[in-house]
C-alpha positions as CSV (number, residue, x, y, z in Angstrom):
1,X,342.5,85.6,-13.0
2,X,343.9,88.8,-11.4
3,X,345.9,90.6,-14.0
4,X,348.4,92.5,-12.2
5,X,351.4,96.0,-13.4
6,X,354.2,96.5,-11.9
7,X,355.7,99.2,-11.5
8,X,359.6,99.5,-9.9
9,X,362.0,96.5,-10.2
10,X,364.5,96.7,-7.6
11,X,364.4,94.6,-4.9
12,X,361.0,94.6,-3.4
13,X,359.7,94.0,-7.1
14,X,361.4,91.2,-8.3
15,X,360.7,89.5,-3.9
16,X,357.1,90.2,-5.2
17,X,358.3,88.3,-8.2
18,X,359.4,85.0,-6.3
19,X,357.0,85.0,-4.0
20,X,354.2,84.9,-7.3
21,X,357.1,82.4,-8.5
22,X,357.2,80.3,-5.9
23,X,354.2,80.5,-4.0
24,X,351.8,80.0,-7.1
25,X,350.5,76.9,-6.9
26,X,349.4,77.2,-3.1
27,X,348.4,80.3,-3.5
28,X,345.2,79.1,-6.0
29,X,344.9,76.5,-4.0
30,X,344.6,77.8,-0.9
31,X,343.2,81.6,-1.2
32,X,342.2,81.4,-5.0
33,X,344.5,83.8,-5.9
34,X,345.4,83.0,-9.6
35,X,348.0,86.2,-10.8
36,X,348.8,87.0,-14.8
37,X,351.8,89.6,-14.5
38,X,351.0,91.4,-17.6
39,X,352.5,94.8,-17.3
40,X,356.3,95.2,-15.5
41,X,358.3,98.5,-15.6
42,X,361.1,100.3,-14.2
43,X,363.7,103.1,-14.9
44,X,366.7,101.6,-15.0
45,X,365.8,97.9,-15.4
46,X,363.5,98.2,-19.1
47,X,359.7,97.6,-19.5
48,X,357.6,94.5,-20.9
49,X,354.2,94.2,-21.3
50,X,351.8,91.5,-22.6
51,X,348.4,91.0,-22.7
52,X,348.4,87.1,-22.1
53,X,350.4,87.6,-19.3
54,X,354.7,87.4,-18.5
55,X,356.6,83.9,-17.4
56,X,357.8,85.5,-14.0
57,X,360.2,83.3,-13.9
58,X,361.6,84.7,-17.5
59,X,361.0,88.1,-15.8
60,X,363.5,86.9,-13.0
61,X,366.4,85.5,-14.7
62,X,365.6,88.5,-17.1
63,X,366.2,91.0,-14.4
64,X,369.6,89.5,-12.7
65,X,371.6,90.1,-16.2
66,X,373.1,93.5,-17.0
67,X,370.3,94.1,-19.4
68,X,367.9,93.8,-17.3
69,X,363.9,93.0,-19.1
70,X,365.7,94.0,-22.7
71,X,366.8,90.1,-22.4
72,X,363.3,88.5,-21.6
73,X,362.5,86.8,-25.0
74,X,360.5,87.7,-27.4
75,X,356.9,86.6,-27.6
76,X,353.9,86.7,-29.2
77,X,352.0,90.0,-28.4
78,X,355.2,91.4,-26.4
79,X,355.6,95.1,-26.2
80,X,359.0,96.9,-24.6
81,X,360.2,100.2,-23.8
82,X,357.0,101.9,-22.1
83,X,358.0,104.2,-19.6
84,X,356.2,103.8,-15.9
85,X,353.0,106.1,-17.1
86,X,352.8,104.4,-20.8
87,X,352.8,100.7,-18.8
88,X,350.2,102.0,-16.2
89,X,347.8,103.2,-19.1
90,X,348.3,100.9,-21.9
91,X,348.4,97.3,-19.3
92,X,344.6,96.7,-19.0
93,X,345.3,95.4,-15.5
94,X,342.9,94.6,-12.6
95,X,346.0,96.2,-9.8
96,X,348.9,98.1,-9.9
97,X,351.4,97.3,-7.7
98,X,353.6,100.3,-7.0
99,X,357.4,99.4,-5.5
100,X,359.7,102.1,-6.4
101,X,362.0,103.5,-3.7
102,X,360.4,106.4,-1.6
103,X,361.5,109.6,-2.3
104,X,361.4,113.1,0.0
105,X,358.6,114.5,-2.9
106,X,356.7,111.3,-2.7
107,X,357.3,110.8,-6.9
108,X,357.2,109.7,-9.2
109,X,354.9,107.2,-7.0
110,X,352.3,109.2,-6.4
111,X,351.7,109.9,-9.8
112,X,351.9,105.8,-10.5
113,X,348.8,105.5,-7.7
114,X,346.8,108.6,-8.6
115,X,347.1,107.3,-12.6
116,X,346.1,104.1,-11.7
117,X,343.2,105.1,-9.2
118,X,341.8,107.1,-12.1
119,X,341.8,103.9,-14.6
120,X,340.1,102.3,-12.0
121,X,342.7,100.1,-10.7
122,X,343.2,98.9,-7.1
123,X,346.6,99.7,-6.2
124,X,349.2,97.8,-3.4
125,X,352.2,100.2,-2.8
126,X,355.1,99.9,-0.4
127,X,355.9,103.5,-0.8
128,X,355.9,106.2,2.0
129,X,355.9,109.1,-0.5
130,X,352.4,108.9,-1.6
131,X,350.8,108.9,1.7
132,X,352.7,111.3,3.7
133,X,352.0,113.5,0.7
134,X,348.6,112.5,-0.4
135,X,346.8,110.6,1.6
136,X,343.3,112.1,2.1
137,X,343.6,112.2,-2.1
138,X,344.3,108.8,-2.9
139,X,342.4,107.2,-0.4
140,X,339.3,109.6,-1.6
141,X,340.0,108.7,-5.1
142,X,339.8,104.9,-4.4
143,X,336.7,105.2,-2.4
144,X,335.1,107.3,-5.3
145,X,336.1,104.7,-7.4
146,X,335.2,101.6,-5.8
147,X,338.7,100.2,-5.9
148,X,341.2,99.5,-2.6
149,X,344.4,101.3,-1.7
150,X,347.0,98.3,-0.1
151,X,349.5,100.0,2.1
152,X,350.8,97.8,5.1
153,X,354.3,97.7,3.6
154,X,354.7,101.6,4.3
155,X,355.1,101.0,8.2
156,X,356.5,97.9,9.2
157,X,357.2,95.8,6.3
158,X,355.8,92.5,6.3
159,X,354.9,92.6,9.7
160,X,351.1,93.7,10.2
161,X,351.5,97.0,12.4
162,X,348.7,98.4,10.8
163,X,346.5,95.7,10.2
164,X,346.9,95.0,14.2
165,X,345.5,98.7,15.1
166,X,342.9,98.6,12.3
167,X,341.4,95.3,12.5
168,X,342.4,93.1,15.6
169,X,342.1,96.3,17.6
170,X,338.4,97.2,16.0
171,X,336.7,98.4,18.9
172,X,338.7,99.6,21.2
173,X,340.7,102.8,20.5
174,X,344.7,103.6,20.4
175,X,345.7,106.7,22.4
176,X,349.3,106.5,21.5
177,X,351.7,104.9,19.7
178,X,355.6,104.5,20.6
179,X,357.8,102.1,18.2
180,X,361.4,101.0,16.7
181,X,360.6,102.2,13.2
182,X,363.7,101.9,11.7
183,X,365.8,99.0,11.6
184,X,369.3,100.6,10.1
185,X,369.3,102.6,13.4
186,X,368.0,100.1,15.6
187,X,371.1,97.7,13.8
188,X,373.6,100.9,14.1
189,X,372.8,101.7,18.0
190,X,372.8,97.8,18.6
191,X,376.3,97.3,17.2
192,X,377.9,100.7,19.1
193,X,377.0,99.2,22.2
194,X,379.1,96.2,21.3
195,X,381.9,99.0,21.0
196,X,381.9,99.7,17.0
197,X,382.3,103.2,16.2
198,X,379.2,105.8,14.7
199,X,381.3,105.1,11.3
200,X,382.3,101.5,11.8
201,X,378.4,100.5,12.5
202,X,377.1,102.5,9.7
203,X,379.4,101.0,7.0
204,X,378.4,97.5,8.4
205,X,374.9,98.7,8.1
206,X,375.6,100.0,4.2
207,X,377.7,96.7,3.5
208,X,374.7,94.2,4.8
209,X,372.4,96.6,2.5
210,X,370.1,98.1,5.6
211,X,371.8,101.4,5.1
212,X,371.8,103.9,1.9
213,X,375.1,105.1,0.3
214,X,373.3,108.2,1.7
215,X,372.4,107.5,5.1
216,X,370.8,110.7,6.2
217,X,367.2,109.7,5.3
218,X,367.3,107.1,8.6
219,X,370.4,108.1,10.8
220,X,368.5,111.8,11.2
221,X,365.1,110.5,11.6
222,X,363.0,111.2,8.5
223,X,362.5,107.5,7.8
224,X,360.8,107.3,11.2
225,X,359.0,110.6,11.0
226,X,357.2,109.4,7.4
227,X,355.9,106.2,9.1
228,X,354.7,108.5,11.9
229,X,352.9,110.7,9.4
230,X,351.1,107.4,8.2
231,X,350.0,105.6,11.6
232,X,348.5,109.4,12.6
233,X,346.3,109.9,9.4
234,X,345.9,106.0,9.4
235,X,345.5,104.4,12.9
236,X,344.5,108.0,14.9
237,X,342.9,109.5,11.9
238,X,344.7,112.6,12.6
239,X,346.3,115.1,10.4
240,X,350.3,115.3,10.6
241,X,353.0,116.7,8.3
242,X,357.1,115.5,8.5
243,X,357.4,119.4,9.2
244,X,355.0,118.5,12.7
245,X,357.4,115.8,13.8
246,X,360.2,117.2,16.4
247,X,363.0,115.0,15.1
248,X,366.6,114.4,16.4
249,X,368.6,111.4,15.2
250,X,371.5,109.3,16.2
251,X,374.4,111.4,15.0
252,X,374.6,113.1,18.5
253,X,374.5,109.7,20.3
254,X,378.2,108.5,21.4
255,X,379.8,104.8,22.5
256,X,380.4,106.5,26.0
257,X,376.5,107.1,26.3
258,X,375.7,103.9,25.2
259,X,379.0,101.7,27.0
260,X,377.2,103.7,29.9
261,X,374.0,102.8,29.7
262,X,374.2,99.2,28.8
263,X,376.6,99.1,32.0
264,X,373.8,100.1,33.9
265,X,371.2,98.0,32.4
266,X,369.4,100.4,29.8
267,X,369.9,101.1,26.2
268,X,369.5,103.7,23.5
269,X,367.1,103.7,21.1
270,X,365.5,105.9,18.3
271,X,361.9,106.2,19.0
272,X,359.0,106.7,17.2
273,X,356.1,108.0,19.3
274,X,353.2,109.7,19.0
275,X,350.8,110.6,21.9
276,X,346.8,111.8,21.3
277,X,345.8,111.8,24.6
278,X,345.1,115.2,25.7
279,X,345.7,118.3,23.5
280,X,347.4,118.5,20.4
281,X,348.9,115.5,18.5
282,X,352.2,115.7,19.3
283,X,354.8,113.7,17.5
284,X,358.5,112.9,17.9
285,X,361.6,110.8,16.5
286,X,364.4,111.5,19.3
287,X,366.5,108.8,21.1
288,X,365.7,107.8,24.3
289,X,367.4,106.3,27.3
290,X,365.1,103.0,27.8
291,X,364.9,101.2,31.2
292,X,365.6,97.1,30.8
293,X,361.7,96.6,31.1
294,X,360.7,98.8,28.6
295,X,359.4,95.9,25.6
296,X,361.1,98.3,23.1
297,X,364.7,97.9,25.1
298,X,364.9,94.1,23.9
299,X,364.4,94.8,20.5
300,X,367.6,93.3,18.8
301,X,369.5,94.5,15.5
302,X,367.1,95.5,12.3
303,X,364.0,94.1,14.0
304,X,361.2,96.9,14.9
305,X,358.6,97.2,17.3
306,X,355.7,99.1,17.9
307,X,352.9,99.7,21.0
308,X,350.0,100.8,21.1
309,X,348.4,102.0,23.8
310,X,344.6,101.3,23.5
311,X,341.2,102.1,26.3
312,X,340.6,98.6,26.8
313,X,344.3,96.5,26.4
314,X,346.3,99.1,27.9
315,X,349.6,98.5,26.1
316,X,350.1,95.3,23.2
317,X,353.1,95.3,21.4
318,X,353.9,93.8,18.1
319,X,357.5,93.1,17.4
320,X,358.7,91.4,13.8
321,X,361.1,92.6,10.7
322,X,360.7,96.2,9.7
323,X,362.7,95.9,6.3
324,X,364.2,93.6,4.0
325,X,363.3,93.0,0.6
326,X,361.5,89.3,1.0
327,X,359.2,91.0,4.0
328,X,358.6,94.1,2.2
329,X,357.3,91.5,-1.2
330,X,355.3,89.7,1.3
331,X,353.4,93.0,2.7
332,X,352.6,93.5,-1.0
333,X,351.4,90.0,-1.5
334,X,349.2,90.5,1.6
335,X,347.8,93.2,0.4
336,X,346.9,91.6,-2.9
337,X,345.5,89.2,-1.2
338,X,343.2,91.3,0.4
339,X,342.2,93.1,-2.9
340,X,341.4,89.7,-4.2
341,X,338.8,88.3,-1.5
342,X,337.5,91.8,-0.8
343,X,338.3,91.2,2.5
344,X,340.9,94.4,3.3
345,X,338.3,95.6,6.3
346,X,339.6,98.7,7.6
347,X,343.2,97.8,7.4
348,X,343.5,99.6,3.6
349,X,340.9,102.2,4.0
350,X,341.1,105.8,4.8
351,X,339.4,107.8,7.1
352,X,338.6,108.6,10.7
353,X,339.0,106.0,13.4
């Protein structure tokens, strides 16, 4: 039995929540992961705690009513009202599974995975914040510890773009990366070349939920510049800041540019790249003017893509969802997974390539 925190509600957390819900059963079954929720908090949404474990699917219905875990039933042994640090140190869990929203200072998740690092708790986390501001730490406090750090959510979502460098790379070694890191972009740029205006394609992006009611964080490139900060420290084992990443993003880019482009066979596209080959790392998030062949051109919508340029492949490419709630859950799951059989292999540890 793996007994398990949460930490952040919203609605990573409660996909994390269905997939334990409805994936249960198969998942002792087949990978003998048998889960005991006993710790779940967030800001907004109330806390609940129980040393016997939750009923996730109490914790579900819970969360969709307007009182959010204040209407999960009582219980024998139920505690409420811990705030994220109480839950972190009063839950005698195995993992602590961090999915709060990324913020620019990287907390209050950074102080959720340090905490639980120093209880000796492996933690999963979907959260940018805490490795673009303390990766070397964390990763050196889980190592010290003996415990894993999960974090293939912080890239790509669900889909494995770290795992793929890491592990089905192993071996041979990636001079440069070039990607689609953001899908509310990748959706915005898609639908102006279909003739919607800037403004017209971002409130489609906001109403379908890709897109903030502030916008800035991924229309000007700092979403893309965070994942860019991971896969340096992470797959090159270099050191990168968001202040190192020369960043323009899609505010500049016009319907004529694009009704031009497309006309002609290429598209637009925010790109993610960053290039160790000779010299300095250098690191960019800037649109670019791709030519038809180019694997990144075809990427469609809120889909991302990333390639890798390695010695011995020359380019692969990995395309698959790079957001959503559901994937996002799953990338978590994985990475319990992993924590579980004590099978992570590089793809969760620190350090140099």
């Amino acid at each position: 039995m793996v007994r398990v925190t949460l930490i952040g509600c919203g609605g990573v957390g409660q996909a994390f929540l269905e997939l334990l819900r409805d994936r249960g059963p198969n998942l002792v079954a087949q990978h003998g992961l048998d889960v005991a929720v006993v710790a779940v908090s967030d800001p907004v949404r109330g806390a609940a705690a129980r040393a016997r474990g939750l009923d996730v699917a109490a914790l579900l219905a819970a969360l969709k009513t307007p009182q959010g875990l204040r209407a999960y039933p009582d219980q024998d042994g139920l505690g409420r009202g811990w705030d994220s640090l109480d839950t972190i140190a009063g839950a005698d869990a195995d993992v602590m599974v961090e999915a709060t929203p990324t913020t620019p200072s990287g907390e209050p998740a950074t102080t959720h995975c340090r905490m639980a690092l120093e209880r000796g708790q492996h933690v999963v986390t979907s959260n940018k914040g805490p490795l673009v501001h303390a990766y070397d730490e964390l990763f050196h406090m889980a190592a010290a510890r003996g415990v894993r750090l999960g974090v293939e959510g912080t890239v790509m979502s669900g889909t494995p773009a770290l795992r793929l460098a890491r592990e089905t790379l192993a071996g041979d070694t990636v001079r440069s990366v070039r990607g689609i890191l953001n899908g509310t972009t990748n959706f915005m740029l898609s639908r102006m070349e279909d003739g919607a205006s800037y403004a017209g394609a971002l409130a489609e992006a906001q109403a379908a939920g890709y897109a903030e009611a502030d916008p800035r964080g991924d229309v000007e490139g700092f979403d893309a510049a965070y994942k860019l900060v991971i896969l340096a420290r992470h797959v090159l084992g270099r050191p990168l800041s968001v202040e190192g990443v020369e960043r323009t993003g899609i505010t500049g880019v016009g319907n004529a540019e694009l009704a031009d482009a497309r006309a002609r066979g290429r598209h637009w596209r925010l790109v993610a790249a960053l290039d160790a080959r000779e010299g300095p790392l250098r690191a960019t998030v800037q649109p670019e003017l791709l030519a038809a062949d180019d694997p990144l051109a075809a990427v469609p919508g809120v889909m991302n893509a990333i390639t890798y340029q390695t010695d011995l492949l020359g380019h692969v490419t990995l395309m698959g969802p790079g957001a959503g709630r559901r994937e996002t859950g799953y990338a978590l799951l994985r990475d319990l997974l992993d924590v579980v059989r004590g099978s992570h292999g590089r793809a969760t540890e620190g350090g140099e390539r």
